[in-house]
HTML snippet that shows the backbone in 3Dmol.js (N, CA, C, O; Angstrom):
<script src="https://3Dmol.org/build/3Dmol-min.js"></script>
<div id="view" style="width:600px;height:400px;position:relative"></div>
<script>
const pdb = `
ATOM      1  N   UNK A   1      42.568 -90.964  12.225  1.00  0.00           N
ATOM      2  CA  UNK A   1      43.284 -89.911  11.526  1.00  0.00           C
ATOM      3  C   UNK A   1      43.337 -88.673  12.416  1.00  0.00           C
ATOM      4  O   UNK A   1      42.314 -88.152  12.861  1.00  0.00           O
ATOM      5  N   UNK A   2      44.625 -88.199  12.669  1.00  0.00           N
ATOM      6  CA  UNK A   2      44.598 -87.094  13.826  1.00  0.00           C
ATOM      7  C   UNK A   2      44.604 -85.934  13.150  1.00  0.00           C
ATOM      8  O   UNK A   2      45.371 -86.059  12.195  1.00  0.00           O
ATOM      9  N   UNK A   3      44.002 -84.603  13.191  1.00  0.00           N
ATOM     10  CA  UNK A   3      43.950 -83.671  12.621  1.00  0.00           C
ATOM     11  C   UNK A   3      44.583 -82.881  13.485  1.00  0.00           C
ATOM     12  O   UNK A   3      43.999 -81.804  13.608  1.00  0.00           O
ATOM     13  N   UNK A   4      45.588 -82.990  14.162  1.00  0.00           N
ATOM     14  CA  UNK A   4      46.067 -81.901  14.910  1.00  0.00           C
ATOM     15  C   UNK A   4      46.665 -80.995  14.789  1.00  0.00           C
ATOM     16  O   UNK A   4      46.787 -80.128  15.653  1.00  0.00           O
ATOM     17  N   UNK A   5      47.400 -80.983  13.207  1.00  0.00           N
ATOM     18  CA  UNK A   5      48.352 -80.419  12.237  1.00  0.00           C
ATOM     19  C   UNK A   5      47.377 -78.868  12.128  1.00  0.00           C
ATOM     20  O   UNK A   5      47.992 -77.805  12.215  1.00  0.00           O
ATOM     21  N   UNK A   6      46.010 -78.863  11.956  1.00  0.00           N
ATOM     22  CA  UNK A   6      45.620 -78.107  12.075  1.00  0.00           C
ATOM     23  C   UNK A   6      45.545 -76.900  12.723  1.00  0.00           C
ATOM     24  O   UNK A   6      45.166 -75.777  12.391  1.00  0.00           O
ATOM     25  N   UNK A   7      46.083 -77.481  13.923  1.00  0.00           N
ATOM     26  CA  UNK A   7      46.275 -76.154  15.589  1.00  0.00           C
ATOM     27  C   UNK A   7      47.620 -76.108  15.689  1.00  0.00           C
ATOM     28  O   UNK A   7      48.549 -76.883  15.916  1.00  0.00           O
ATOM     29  N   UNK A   8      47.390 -74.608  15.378  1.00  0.00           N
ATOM     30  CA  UNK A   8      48.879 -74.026  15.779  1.00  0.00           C
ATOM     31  C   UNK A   8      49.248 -73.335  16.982  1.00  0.00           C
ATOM     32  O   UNK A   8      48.415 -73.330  17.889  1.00  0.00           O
ATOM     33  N   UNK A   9      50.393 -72.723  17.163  1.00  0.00           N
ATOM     34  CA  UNK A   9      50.421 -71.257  17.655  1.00  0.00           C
ATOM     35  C   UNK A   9      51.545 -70.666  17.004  1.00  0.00           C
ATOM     36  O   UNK A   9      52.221 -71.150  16.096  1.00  0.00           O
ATOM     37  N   UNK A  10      51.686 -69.382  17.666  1.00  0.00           N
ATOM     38  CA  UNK A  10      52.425 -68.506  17.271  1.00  0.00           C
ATOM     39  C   UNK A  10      52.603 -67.194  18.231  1.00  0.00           C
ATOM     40  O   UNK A  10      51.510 -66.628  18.266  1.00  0.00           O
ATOM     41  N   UNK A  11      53.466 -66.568  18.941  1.00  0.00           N
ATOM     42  CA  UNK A  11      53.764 -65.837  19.862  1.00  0.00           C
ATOM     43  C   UNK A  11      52.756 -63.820  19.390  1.00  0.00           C
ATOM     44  O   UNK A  11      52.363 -62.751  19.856  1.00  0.00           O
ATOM     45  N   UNK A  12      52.874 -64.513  18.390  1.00  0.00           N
ATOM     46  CA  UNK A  12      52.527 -63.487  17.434  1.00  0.00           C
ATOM     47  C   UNK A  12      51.180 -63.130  17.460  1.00  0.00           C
ATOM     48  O   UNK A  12      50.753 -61.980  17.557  1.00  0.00           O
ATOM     49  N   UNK A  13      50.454 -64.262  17.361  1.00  0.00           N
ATOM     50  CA  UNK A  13      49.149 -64.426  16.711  1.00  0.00           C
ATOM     51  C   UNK A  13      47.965 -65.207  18.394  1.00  0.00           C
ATOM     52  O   UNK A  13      48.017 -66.387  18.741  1.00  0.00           O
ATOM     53  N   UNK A  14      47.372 -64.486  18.853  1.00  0.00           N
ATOM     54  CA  UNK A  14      46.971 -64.392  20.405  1.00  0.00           C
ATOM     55  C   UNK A  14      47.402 -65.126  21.055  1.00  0.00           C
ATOM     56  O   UNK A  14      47.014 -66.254  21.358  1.00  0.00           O
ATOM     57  N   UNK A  15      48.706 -64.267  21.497  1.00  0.00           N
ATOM     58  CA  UNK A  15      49.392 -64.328  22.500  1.00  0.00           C
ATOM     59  C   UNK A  15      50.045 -65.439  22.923  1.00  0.00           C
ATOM     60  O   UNK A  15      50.459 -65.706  24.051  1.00  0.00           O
ATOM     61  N   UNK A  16      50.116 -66.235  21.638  1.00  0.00           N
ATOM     62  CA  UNK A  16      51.066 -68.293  21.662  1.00  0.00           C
ATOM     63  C   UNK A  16      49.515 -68.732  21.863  1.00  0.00           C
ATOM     64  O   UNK A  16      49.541 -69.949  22.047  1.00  0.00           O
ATOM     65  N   UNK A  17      48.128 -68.247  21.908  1.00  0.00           N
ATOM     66  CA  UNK A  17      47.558 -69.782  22.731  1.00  0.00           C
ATOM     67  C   UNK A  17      46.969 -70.450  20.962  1.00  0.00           C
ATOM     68  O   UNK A  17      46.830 -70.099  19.790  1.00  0.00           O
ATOM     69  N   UNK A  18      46.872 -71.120  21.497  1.00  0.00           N
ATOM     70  CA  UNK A  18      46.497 -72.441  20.315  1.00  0.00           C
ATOM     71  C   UNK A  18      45.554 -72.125  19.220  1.00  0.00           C
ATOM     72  O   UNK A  18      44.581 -71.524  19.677  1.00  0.00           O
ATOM     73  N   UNK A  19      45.479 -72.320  17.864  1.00  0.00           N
ATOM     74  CA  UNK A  19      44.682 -71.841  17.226  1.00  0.00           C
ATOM     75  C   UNK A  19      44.145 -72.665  16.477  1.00  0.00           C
ATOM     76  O   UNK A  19      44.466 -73.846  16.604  1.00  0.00           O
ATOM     77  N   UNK A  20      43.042 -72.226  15.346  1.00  0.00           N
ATOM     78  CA  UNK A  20      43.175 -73.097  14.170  1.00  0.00           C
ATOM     79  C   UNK A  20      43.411 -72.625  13.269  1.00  0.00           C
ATOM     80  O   UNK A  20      42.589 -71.900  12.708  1.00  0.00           O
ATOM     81  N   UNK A  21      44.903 -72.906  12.670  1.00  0.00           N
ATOM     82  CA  UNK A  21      45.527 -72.540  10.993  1.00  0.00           C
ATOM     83  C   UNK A  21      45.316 -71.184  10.931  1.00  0.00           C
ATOM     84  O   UNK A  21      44.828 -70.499  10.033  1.00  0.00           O
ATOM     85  N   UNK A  22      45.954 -70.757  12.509  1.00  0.00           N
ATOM     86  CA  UNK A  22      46.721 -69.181  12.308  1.00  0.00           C
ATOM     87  C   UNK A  22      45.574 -68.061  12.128  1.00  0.00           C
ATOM     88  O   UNK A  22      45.710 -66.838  12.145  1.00  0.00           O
ATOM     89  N   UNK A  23      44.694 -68.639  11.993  1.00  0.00           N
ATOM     90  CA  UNK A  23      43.192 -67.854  11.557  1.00  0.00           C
ATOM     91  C   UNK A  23      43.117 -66.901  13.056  1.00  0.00           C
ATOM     92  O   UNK A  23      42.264 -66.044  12.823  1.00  0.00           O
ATOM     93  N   UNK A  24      43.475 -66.764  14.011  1.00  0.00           N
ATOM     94  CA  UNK A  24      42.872 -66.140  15.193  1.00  0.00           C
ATOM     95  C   UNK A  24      41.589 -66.930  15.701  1.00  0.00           C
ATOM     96  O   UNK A  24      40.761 -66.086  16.042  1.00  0.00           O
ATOM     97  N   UNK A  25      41.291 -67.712  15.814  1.00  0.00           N
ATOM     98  CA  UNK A  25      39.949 -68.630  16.517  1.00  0.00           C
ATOM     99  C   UNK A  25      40.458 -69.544  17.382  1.00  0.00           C
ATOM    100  O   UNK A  25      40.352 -70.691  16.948  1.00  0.00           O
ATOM    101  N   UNK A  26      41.063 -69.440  18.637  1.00  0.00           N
ATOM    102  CA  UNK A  26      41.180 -70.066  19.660  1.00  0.00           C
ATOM    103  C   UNK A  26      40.718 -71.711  19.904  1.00  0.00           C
ATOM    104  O   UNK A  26      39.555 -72.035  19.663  1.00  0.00           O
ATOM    105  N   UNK A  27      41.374 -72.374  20.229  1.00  0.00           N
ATOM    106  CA  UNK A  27      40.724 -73.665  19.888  1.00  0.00           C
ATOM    107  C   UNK A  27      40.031 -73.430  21.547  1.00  0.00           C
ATOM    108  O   UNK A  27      38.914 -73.943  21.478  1.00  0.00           O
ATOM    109  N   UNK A  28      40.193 -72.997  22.660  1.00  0.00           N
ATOM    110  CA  UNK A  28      39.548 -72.511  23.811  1.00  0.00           C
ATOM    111  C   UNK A  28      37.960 -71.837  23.513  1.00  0.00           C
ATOM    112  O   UNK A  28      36.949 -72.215  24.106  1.00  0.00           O
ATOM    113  N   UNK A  29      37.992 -70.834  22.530  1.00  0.00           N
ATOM    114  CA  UNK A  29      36.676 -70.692  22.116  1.00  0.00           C
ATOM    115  C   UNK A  29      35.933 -71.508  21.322  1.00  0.00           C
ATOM    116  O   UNK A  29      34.708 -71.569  21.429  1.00  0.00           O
ATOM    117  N   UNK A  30      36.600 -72.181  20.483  1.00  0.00           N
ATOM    118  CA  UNK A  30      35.842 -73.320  19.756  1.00  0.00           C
ATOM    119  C   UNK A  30      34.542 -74.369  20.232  1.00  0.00           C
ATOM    120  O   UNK A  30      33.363 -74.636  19.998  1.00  0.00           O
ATOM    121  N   UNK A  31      36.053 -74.841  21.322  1.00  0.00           N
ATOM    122  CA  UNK A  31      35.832 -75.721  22.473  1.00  0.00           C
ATOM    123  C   UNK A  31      33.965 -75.215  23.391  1.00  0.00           C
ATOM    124  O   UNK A  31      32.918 -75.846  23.541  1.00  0.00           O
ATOM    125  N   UNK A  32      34.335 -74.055  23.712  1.00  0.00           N
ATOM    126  CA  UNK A  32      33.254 -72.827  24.395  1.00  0.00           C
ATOM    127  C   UNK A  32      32.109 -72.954  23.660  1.00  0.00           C
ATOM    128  O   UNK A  32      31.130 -73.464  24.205  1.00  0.00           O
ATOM    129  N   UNK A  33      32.043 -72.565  22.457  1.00  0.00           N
ATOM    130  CA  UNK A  33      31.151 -73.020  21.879  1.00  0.00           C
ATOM    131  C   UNK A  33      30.032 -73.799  21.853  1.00  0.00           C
ATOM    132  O   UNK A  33      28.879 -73.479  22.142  1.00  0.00           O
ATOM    133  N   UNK A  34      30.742 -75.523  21.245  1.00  0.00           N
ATOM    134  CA  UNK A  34      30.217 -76.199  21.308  1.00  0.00           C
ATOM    135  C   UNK A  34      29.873 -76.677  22.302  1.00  0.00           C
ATOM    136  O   UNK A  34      28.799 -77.240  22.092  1.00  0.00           O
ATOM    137  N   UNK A  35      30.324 -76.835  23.791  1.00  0.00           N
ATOM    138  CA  UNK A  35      29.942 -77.176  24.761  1.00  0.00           C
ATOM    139  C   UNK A  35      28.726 -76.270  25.081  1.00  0.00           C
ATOM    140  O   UNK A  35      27.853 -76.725  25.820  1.00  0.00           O
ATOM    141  N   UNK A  36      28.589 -74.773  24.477  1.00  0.00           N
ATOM    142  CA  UNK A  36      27.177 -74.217  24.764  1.00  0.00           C
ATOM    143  C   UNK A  36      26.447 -74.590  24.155  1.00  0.00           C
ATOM    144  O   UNK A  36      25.296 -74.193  24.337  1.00  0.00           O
ATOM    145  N   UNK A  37      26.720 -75.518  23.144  1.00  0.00           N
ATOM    146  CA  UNK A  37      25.307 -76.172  22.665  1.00  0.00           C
ATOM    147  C   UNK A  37      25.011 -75.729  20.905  1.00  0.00           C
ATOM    148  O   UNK A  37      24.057 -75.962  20.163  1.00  0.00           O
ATOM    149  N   UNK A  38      26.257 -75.030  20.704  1.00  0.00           N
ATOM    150  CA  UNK A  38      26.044 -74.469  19.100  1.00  0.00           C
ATOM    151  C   UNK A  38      26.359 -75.528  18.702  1.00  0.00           C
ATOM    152  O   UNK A  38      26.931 -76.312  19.460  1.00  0.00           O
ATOM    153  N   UNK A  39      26.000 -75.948  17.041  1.00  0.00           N
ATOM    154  CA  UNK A  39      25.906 -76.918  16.713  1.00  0.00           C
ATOM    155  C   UNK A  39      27.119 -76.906  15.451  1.00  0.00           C
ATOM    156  O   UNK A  39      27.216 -75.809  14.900  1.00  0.00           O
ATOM    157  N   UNK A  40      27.865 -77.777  15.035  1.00  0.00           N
ATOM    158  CA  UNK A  40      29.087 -77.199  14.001  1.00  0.00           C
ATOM    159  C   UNK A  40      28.449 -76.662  12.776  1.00  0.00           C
ATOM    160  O   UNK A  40      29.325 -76.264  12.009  1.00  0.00           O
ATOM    161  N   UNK A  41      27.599 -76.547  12.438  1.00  0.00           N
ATOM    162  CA  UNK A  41      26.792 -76.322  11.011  1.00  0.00           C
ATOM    163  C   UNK A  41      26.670 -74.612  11.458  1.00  0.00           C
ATOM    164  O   UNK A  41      27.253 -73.725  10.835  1.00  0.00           O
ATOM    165  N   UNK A  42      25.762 -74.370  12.696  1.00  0.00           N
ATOM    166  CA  UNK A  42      25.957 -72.891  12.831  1.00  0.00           C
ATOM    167  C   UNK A  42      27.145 -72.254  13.170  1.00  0.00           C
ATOM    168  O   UNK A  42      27.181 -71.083  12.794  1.00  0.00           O
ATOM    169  N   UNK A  43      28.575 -72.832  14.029  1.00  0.00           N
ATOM    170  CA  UNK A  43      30.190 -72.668  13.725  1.00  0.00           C
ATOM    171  C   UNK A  43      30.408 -72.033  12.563  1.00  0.00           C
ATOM    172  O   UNK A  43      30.683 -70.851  12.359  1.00  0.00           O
ATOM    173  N   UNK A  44      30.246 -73.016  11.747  1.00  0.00           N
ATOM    174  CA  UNK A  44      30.718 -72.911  10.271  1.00  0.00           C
ATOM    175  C   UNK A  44      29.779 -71.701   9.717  1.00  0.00           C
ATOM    176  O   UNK A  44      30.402 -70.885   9.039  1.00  0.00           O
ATOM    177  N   UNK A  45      28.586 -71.479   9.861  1.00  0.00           N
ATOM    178  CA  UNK A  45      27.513 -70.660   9.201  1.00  0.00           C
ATOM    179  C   UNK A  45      28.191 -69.102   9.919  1.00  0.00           C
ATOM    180  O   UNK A  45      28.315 -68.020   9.345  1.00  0.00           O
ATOM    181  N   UNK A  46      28.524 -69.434  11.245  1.00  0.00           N
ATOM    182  CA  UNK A  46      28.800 -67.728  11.675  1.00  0.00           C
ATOM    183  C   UNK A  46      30.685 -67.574  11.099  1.00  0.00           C
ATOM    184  O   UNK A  46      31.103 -66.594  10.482  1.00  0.00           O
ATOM    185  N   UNK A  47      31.268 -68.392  11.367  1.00  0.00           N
ATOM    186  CA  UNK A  47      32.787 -68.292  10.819  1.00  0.00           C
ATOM    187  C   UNK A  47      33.084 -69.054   9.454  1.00  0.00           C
ATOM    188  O   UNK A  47      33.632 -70.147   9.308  1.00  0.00           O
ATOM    189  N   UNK A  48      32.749 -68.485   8.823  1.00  0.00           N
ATOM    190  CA  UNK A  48      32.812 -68.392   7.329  1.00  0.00           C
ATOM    191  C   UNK A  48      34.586 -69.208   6.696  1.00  0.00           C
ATOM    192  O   UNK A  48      34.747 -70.054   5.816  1.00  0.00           O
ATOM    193  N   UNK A  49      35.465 -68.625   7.432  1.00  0.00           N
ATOM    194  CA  UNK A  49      36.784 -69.137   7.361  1.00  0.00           C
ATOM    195  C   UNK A  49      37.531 -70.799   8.178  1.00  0.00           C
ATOM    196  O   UNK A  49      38.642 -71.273   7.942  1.00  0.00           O
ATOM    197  N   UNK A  50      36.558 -71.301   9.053  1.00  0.00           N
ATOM    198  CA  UNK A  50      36.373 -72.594   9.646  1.00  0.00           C
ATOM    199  C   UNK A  50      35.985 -73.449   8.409  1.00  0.00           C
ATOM    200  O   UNK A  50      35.311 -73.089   7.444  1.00  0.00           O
ATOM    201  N   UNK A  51      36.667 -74.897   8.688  1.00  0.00           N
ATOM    202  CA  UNK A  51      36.385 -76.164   7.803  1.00  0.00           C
ATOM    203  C   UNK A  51      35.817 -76.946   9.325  1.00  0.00           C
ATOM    204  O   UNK A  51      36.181 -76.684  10.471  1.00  0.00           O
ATOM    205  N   UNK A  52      34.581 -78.211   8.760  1.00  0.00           N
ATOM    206  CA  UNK A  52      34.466 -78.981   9.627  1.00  0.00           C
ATOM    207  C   UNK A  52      35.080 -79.818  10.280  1.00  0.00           C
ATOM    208  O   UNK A  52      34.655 -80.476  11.230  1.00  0.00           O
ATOM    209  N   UNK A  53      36.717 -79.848   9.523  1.00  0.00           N
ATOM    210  CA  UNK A  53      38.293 -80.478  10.248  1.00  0.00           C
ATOM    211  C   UNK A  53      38.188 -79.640  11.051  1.00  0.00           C
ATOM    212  O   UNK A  53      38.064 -80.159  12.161  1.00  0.00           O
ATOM    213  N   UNK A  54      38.166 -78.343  11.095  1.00  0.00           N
ATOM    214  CA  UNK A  54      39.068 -77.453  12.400  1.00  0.00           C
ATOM    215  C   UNK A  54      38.227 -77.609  13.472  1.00  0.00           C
ATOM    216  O   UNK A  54      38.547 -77.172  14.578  1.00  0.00           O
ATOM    217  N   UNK A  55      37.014 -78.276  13.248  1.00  0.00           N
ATOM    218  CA  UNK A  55      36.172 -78.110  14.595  1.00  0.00           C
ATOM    219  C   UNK A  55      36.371 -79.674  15.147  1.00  0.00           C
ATOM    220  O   UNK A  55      36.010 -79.906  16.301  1.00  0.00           O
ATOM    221  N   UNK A  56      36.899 -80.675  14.398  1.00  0.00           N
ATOM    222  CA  UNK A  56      37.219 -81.898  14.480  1.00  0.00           C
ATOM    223  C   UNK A  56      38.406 -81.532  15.431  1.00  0.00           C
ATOM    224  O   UNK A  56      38.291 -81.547  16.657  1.00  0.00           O
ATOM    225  N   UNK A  57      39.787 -81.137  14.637  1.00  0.00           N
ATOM    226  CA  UNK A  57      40.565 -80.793  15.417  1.00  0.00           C
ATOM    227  C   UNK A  57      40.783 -80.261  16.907  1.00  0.00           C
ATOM    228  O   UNK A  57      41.612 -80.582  17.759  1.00  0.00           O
ATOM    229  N   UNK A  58      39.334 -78.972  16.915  1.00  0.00           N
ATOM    230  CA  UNK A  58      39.541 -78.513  18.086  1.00  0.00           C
ATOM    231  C   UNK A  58      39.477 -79.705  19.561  1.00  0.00           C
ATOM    232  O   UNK A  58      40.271 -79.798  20.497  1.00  0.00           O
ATOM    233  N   UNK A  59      38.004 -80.622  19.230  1.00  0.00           N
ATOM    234  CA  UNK A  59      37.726 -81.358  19.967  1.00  0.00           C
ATOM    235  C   UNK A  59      38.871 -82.086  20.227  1.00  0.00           C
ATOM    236  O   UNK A  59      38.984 -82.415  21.408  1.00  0.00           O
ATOM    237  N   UNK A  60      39.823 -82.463  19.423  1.00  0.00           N
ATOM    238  CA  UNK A  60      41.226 -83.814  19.603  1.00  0.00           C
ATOM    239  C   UNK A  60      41.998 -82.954  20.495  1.00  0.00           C
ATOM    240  O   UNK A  60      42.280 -83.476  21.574  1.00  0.00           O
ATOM    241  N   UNK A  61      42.411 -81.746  20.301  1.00  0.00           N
ATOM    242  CA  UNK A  61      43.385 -81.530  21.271  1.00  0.00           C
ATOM    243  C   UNK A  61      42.805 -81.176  22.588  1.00  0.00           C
ATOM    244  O   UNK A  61      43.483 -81.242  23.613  1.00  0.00           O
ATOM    245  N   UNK A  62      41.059 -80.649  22.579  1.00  0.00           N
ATOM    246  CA  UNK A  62      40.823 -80.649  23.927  1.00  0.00           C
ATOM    247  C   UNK A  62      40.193 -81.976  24.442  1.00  0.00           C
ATOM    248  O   UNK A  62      39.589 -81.841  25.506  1.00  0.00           O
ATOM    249  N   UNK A  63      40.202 -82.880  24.060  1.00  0.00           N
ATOM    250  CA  UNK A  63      39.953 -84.247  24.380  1.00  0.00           C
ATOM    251  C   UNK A  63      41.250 -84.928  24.944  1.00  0.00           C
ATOM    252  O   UNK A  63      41.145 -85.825  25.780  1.00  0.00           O
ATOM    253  N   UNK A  64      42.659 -84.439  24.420  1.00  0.00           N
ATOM    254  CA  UNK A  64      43.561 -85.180  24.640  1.00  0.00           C
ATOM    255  C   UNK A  64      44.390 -84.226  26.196  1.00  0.00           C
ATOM    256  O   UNK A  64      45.075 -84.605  27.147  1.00  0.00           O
ATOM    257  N   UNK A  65      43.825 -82.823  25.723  1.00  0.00           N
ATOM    258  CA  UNK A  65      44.384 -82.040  26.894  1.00  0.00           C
ATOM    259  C   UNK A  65      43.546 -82.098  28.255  1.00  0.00           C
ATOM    260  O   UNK A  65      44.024 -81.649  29.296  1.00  0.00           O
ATOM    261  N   UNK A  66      42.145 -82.731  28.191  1.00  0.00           N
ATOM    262  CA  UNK A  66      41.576 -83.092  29.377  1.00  0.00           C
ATOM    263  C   UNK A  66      41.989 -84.206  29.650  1.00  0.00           C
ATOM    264  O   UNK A  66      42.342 -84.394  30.814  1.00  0.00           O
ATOM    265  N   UNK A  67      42.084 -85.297  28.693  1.00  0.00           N
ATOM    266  CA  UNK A  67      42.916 -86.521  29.393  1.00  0.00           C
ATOM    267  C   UNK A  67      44.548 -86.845  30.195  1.00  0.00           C
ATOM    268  O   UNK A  67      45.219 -87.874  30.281  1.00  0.00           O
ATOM    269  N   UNK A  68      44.739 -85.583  30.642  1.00  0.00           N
ATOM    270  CA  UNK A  68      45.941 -85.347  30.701  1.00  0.00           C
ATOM    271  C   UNK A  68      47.418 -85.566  29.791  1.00  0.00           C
ATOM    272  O   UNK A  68      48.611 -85.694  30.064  1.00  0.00           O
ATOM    273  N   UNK A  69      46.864 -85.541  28.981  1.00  0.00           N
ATOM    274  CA  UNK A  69      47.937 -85.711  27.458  1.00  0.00           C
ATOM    275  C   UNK A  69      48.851 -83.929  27.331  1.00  0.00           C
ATOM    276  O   UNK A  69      48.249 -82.856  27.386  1.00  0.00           O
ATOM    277  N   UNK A  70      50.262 -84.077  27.174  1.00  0.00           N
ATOM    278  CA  UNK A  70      50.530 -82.792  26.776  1.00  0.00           C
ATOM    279  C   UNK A  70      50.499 -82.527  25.075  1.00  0.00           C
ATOM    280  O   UNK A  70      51.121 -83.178  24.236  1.00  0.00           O
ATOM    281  N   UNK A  71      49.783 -81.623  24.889  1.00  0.00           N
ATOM    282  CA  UNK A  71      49.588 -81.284  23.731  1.00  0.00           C
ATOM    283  C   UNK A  71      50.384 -79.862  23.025  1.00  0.00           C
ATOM    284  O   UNK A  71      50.026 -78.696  23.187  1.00  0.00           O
ATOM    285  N   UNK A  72      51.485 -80.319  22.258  1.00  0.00           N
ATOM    286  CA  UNK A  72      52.307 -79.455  21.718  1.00  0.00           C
ATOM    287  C   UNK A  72      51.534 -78.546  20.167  1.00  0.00           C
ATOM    288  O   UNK A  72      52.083 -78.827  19.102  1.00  0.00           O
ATOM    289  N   UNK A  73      50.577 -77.735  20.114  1.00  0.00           N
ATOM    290  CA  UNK A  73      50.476 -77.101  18.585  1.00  0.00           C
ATOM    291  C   UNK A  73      51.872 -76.958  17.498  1.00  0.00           C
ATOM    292  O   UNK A  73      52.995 -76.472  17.634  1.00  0.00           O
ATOM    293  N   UNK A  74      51.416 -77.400  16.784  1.00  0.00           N
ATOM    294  CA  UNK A  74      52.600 -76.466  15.644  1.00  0.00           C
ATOM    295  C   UNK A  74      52.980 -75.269  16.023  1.00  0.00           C
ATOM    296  O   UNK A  74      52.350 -74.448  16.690  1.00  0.00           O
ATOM    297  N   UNK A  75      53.934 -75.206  15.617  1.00  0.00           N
ATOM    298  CA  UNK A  75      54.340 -73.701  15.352  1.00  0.00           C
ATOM    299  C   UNK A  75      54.199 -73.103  13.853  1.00  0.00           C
ATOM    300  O   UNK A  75      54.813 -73.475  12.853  1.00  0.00           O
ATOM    301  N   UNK A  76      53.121 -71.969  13.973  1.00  0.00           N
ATOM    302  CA  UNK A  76      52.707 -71.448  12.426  1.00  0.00           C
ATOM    303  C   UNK A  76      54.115 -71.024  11.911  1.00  0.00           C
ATOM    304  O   UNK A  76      54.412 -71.286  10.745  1.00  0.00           O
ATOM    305  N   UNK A  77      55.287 -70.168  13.000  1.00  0.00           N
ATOM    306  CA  UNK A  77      55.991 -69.271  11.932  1.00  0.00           C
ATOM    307  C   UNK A  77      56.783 -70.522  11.013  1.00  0.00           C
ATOM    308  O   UNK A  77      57.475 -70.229  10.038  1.00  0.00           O
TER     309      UNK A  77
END
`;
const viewer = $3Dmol.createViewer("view");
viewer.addModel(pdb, "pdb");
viewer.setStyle({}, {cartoon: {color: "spectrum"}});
viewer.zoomTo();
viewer.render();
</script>
């Protein structure tokens, strides 16, 4: 099940780069994150407005964008 519907952008909303559901949370910082070792339970505990999909999500598109996959976000508007 691909959750990618989740990540958007918007020219509007920082600067086109990729988000999750328009919220302003970078799927780039997401990504940052967890690779430092935070765990999704404290994600979710410090960003109150995150679901454990959007952190699902983040990983799919940067899983698919390191595999050299082009990855198109939605467009929020």
């Amino acid at each position: 099940m691909s959750r990618l519907d989740r990540i958007t952008s918007d020219p509007g909303i920082c600067h086109g780069r990729p988000v999750v559901r328009g919220l302003r949370y970078p799927v780039s910082m997401l990504l940052e994150l967890m690779a430092a070792g935070m765990s999704a339970e404290a994600i979710l505990d410090d960003y109150p407005d995150l679901e454990a999909d959007d952190l699902l999500a983040a990983l799919e598109y940067g899983a698919l964008a390191a595999g050299g996959h082009t990855v198109l976000p939605v467009s929020a508007a």
